[in-house]
C-alpha positions in Angstrom: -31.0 -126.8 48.2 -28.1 -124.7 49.4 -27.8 -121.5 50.7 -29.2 -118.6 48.9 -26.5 -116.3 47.3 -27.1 -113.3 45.4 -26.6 -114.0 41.9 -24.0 -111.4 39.8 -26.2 -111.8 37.0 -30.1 -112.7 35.9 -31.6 -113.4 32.6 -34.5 -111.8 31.8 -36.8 -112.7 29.3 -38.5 -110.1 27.2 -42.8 -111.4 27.1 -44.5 -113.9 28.8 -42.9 -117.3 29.2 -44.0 -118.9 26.1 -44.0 -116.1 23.9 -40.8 -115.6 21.3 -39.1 -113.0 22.6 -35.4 -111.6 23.3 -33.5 -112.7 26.4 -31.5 -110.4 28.1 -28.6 -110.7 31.2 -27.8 -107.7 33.2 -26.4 -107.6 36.8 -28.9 -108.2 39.3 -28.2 -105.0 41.2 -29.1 -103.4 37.6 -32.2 -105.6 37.1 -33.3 -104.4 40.4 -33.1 -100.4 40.2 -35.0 -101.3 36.6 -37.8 -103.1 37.9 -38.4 -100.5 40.9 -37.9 -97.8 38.2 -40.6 -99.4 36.5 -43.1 -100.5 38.9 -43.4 -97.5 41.9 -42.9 -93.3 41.8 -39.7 -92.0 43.3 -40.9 -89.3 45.2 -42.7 -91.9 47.4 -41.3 -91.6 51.3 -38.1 -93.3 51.6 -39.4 -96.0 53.7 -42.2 -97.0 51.4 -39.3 -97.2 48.4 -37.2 -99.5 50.8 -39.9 -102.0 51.2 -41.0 -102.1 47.8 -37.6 -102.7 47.3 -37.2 -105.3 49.6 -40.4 -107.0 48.2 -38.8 -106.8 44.6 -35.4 -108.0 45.4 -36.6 -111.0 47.3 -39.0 -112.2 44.5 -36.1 -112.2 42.1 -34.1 -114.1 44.1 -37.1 -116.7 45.0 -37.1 -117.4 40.9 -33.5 -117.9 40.8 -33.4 -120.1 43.9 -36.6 -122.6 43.2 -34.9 -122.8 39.4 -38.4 -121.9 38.3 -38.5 -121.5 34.9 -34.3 -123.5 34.6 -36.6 -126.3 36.2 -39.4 -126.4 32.8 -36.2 -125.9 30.4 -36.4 -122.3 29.7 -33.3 -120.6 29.0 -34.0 -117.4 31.5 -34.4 -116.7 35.2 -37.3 -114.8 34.9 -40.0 -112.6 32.7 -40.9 -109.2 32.0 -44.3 -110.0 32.2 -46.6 -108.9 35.5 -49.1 -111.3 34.8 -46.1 -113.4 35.8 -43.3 -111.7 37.4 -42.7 -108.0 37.9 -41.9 -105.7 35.3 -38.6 -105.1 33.2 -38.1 -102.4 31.0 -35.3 -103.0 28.7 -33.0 -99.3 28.5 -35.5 -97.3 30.6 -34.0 -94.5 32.5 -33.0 -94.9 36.2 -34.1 -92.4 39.2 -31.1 -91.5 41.0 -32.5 -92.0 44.4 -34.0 -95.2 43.8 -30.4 -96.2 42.7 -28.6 -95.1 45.3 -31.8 -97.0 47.8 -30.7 -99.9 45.8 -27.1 -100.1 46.1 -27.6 -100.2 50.0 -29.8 -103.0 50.1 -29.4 -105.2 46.9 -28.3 -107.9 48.8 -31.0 -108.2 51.1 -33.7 -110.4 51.2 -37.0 -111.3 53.2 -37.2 -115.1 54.8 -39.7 -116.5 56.9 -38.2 -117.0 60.8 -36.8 -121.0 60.7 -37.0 -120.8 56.5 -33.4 -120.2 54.4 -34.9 -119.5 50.9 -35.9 -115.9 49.6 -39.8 -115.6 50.4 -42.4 -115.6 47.3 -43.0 -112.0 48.2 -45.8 -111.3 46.4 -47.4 -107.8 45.3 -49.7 -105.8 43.5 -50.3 -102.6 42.9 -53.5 -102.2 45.2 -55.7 -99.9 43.6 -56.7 -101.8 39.7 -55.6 -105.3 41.1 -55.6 -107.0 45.0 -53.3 -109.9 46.3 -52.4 -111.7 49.4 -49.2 -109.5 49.8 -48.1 -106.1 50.0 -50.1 -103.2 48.2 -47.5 -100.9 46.6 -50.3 -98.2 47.4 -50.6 -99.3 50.7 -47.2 -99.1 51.6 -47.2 -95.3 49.9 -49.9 -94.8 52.7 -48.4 -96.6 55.6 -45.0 -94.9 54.8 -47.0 -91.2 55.0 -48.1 -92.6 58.8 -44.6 -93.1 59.8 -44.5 -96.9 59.5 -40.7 -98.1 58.8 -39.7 -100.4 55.6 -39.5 -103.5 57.9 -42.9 -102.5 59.8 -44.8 -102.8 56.1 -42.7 -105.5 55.4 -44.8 -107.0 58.6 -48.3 -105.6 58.0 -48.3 -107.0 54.4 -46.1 -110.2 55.5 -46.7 -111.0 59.3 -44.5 -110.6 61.9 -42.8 -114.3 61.4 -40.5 -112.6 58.8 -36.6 -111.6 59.2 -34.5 -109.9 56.7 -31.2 -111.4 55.6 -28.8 -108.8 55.5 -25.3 -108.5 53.6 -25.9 -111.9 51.4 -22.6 -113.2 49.9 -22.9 -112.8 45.8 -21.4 -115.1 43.4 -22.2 -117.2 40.1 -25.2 -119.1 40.3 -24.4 -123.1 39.3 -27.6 -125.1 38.1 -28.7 -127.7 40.8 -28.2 -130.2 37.9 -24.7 -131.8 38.4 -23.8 -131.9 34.8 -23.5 -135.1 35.2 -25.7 -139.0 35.5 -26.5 -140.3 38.8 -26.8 -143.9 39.3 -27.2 -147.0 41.5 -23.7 -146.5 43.7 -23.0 -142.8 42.8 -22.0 -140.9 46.0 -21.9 -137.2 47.1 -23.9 -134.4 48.0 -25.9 -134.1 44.8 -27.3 -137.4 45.6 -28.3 -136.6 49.1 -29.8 -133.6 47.7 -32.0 -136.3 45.6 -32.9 -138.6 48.4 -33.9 -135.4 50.5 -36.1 -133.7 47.4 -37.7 -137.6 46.9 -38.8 -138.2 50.3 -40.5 -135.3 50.8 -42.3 -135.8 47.3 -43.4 -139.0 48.6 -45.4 -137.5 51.4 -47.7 -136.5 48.2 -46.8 -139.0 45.9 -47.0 -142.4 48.6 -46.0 -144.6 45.5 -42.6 -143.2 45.8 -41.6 -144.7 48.7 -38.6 -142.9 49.3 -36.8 -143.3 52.9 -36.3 -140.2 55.4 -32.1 -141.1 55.4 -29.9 -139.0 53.3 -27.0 -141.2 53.4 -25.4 -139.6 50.2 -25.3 -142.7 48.6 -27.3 -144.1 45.9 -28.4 -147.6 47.0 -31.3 -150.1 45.8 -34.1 -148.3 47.6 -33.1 -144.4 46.1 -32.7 -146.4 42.7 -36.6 -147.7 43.6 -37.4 -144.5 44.0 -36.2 -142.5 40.7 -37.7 -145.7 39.0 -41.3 -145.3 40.6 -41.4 -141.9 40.2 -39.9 -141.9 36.4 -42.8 -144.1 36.2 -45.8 -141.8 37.7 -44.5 -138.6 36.0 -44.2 -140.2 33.0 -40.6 -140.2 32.6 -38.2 -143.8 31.2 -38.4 -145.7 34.4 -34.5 -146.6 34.0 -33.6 -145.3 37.9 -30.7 -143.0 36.2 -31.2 -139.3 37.1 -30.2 -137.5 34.0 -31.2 -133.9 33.8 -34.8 -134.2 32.7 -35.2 -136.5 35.8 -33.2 -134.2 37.7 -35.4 -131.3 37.4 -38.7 -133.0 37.0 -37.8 -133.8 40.8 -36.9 -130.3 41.2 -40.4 -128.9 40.1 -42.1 -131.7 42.0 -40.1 -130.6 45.0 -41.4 -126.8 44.6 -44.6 -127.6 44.6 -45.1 -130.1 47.1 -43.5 -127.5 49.1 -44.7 -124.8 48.0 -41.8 -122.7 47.4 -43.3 -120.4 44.8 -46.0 -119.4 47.1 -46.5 -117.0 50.2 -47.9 -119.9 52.4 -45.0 -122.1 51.5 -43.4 -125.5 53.5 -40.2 -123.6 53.6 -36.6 -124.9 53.4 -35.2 -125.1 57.4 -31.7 -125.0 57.8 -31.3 -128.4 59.0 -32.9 -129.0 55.8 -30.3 -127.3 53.8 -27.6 -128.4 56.0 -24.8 -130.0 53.8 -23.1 -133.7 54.5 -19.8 -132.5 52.2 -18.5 -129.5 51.5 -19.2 -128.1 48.7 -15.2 -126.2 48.2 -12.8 -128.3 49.6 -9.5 -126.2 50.2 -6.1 -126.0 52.4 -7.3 -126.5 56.2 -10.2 -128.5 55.8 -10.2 -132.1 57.5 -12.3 -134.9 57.3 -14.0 -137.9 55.8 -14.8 -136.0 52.2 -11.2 -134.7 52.9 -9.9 -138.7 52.6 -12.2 -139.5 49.2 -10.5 -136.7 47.6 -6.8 -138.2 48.3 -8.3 -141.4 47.8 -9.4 -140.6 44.3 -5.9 -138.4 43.7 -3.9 -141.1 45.2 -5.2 -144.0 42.8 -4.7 -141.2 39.5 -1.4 -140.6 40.6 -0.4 -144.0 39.9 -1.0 -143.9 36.0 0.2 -140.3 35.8 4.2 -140.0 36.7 3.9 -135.7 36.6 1.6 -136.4 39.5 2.6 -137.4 42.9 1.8 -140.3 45.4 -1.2 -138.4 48.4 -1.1 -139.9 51.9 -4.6 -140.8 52.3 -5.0 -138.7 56.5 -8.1 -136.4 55.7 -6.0 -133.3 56.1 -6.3 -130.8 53.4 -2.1 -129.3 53.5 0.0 -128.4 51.2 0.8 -132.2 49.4 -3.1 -132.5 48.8 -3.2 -129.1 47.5 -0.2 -130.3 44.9 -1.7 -132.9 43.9 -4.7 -131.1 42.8 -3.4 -128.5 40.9 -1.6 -131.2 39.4 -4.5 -133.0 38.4 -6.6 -129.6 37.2 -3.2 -128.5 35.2 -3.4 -132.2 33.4 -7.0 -132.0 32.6 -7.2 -128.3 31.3 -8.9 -126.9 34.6 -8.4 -124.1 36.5 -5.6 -124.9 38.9 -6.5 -123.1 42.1 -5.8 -125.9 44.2 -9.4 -125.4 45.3 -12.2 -128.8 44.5 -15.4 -127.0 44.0 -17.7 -128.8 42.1 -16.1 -128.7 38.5 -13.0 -130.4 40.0 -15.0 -133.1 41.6 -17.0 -134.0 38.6 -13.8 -134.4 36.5 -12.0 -136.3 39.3 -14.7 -138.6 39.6 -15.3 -138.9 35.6 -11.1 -139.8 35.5 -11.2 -142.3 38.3 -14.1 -144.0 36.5 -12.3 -144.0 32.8 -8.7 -145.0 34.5 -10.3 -148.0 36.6 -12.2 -149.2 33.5 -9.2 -149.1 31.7 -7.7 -152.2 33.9 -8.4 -155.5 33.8 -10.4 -157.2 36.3 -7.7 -159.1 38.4 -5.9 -155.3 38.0 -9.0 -153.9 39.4 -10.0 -155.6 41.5 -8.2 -154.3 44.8 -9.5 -150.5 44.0 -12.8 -148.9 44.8 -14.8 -149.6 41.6 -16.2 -145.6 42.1 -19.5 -146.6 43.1 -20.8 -147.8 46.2 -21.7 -151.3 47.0 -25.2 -152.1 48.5 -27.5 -154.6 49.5 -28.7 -156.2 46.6 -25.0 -156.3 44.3 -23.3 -159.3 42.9 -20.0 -160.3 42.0 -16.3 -160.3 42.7 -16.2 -157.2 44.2 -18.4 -158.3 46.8 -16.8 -161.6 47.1 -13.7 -159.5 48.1 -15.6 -157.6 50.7 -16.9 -160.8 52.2 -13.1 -162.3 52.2 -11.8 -158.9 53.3 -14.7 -159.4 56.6 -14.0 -162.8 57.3 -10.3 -162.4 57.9 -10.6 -159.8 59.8 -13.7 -161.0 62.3 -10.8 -163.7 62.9 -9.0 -161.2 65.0 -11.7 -158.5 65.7 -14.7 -159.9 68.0 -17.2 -157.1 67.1 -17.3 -158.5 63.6 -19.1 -161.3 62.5 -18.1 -163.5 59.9 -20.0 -163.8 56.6 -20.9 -166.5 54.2 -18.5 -165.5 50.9 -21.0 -166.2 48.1 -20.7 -162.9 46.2 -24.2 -161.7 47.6 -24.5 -158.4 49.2 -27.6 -159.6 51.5 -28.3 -158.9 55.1 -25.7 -160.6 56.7 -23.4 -158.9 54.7 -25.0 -155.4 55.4 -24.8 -156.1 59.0 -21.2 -157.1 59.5 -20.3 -154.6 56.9 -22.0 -151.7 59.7 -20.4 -153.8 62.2 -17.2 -153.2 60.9 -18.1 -149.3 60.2 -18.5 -149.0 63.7 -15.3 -150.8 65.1 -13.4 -148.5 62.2 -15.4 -144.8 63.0 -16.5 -144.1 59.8 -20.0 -143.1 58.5 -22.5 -146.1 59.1 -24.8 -147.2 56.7 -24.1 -150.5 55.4 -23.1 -149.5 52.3 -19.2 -149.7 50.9 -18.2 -146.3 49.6 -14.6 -145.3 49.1 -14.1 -144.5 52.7 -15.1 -147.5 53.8 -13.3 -149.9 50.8 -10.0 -148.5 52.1 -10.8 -149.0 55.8 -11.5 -152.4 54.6 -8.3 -152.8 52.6 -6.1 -151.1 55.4 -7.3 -153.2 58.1 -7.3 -156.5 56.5 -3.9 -155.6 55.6 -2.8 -154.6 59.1 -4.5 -157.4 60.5 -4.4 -160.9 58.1 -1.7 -159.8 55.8 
């Protein structure tokens, strides 16, 4: 669900989807002057070549964005086949002015106004087949009438359509994570989920998924992957593995209707991210103070690694500490967390706090989130952590310390969220754990 790029490359597959044939990757700008080469006549106007390659661009991208054939497990981005796609002929010669039409506008693509993903701009040739969308024919004859590329665009399309113009390009990562998600995982990736599950549940009432996208998976998101494990026929464990992952994914297309010219559409609000997705020198903030939080705690088992003041601002000892930390385990050290980083910060915290003992870990985030419905010491130690500090804060209210993440708990735990300005949601992620810990510290002692 985030922003359309243009992808370097795109894997074509030689056939229909199901038939056993070749694969092949080529640049996209390449896959683009091959398909126009392949499906319209060069010496058509200029303005009738723009559309069509406007219409053919934006299609491409559409299969790359909505993961539609990643999503069913096929190894490609898209097929040869018209009956499916558009066509691809593998070596074909190129017209030179159709490549040079391309190179200007290769990283364009057509959106619906208020919509952020590449339109399912679909076409047909007009004369032996007919479609909802443009008529390559038609556009031949619209061009002759003086009509301009964006002025077909809008006979065949509407006039509700914009062009995205200059598109950044880059490597396209899988929507997939890499890695499992769980009851108390955190991070965008799991917001992503709750969003893709509670619009599915507007079809599919028996997941009863909740409209907040907290970013953390609680009790009722666990629910949620469980029932719908359950309906699409799935192991109903509530872990989102890949499978899961893009079973919800294709769900999520159709309900929405992303592969279609009449689709829901993806609004930017929709697409609008909770953490950053590269976190770098300059940035500040709450996702800014997980990441020292998770360096800081490493730091204490690795000497070659230093000690990270936990402020929220990205400078230059937070950018230390993560080359550091991508140096030790073989990564790219950029100084620069994108998502590779996270995943293997996250995966170390995890295998370094398991390695303690229990009285040991006890006074560190356990790297998952603690919700209504959990059990156990760690709670008890939020509960204790509450209860000394409602003693000397009056907003708070103090809690029954029984080890039970209930209401009560909930409540004084977004009570205390409140008094401290960080996110609210009743839930204890690592942000709120070390409020917790700092002010009880400050305070009690």
């Amino acid at each position: 669900m985030a922003t359309p790029i243009i992808p370097n490359y795109i894997t074509v597959h030689l056939g229909s989807p199901k038939t056993n044939a070749r694969n092949v990757t080529l640049s996209f700008r390449d896959y683009v002057k091959n398909v126009t080469s392949s499906e319209i006549y060069p010496t058509w106007p200029e303005a009738a070549l723009r559309a069509n390659i406007y219409v053919i661009t934006t299609f491409a991208l559409n299969r790359v964005f909505t993961e539609h054939y990643r999503a069913q497990g096929y190894p490609f981005d898209i097929t040869s086949s018209t009956s499916y796609d558009q066509a691809f002929v593998e070596g074909r010669d190129i017209f030179a002015n159709i490549s040079k039409l391309v190179d200007e506008q290769y990283n364009d693509y057509i959106v619906r106004r208020g919509q952020i993903q590449p339109m399912h701009s679909s076409y047909c040739n007009g004369t032996t087949s007919v479609c909802a969308g443009l008529s390559q024919w038609g556009s031949y004859y619209l061009a002759n009438q003086g009509y301009t590329a964006y002025r077909i665009l809008q006979y065949y399309y509407g006039n509700d359509i914009d062009l995205v113009l200059n598109a950044p390009q880059g490597n396209v990562r899988e929507s997939y994570g890499g890695y499992l998600l769980r009851r108390g995982s955190i991070g965008e990736d799991v917001r992503t989920l709750q969003k893709m599950l509670g619009r599915i549940s507007r079809n599919f009432p028996a997941v009863t998924a909740t409209d907040v996208n907290t970013g953390i998976l609680d009790a009722d998101t666990e629910d949620a992957v469980r029932t719908f494990q359950k309906t699409f026929g799935l192991i109903a464990d509530g872990i989102v593995g890949r499978e899961t992952w893009y079973r919800i994914v294709t769900i999520y297309n159709a309900v929405k209707r992303l592969g279609e010219l009449d689709s829901d559409g993806i609004s930017a609000s929709e697409a609008q991210e909770l953490y950053n997705r590269n976190l770098k020198v300059g940035n500040l903030g709450q996702e800014v103070r997980i990441l020292q939080q998770y360096l800081d705690f490493i730091s204490l088992f690795y000497p070659s690694m230093d000690r990270v003041t936990i402020d929220g601002i990205f400078g230059a000892e937070t950018e230390r500490a993560v080359r550091a930390f991508q140096q030790r385990y073989g990564l790219t050290a950029d100084g620069v967390v994108g998502r590779n980083t996270w995943n293997w910060l996250q995966s170390a915290y995890g295998e370094l706090y398991n390695s303690l003992t229990p009285a040991q870990a006890l006074p560190y985030y356990p790297n998952y989130a603690l919700s209504p419905g959990n059990t156990g010491e760690r709670v008890r130690r939020i509960q204790t952590w509450l209860n000394g500090l409602s003693r000397h804060i009056s907003s708070l209210p103090s809690v029954t310390v029984d080890g039970v993440y209930g209401q009560a708990t909930a409540a004084a735990v977004t009570a205390f969220q409140r008094w401290a300005q960080v996110p609210i949601s009743g839930e204890i992620g690592p942000l709120t754990w070390n409020a917790l810990q700092k002010a009880y510290s400050q305070y009690v002692g």
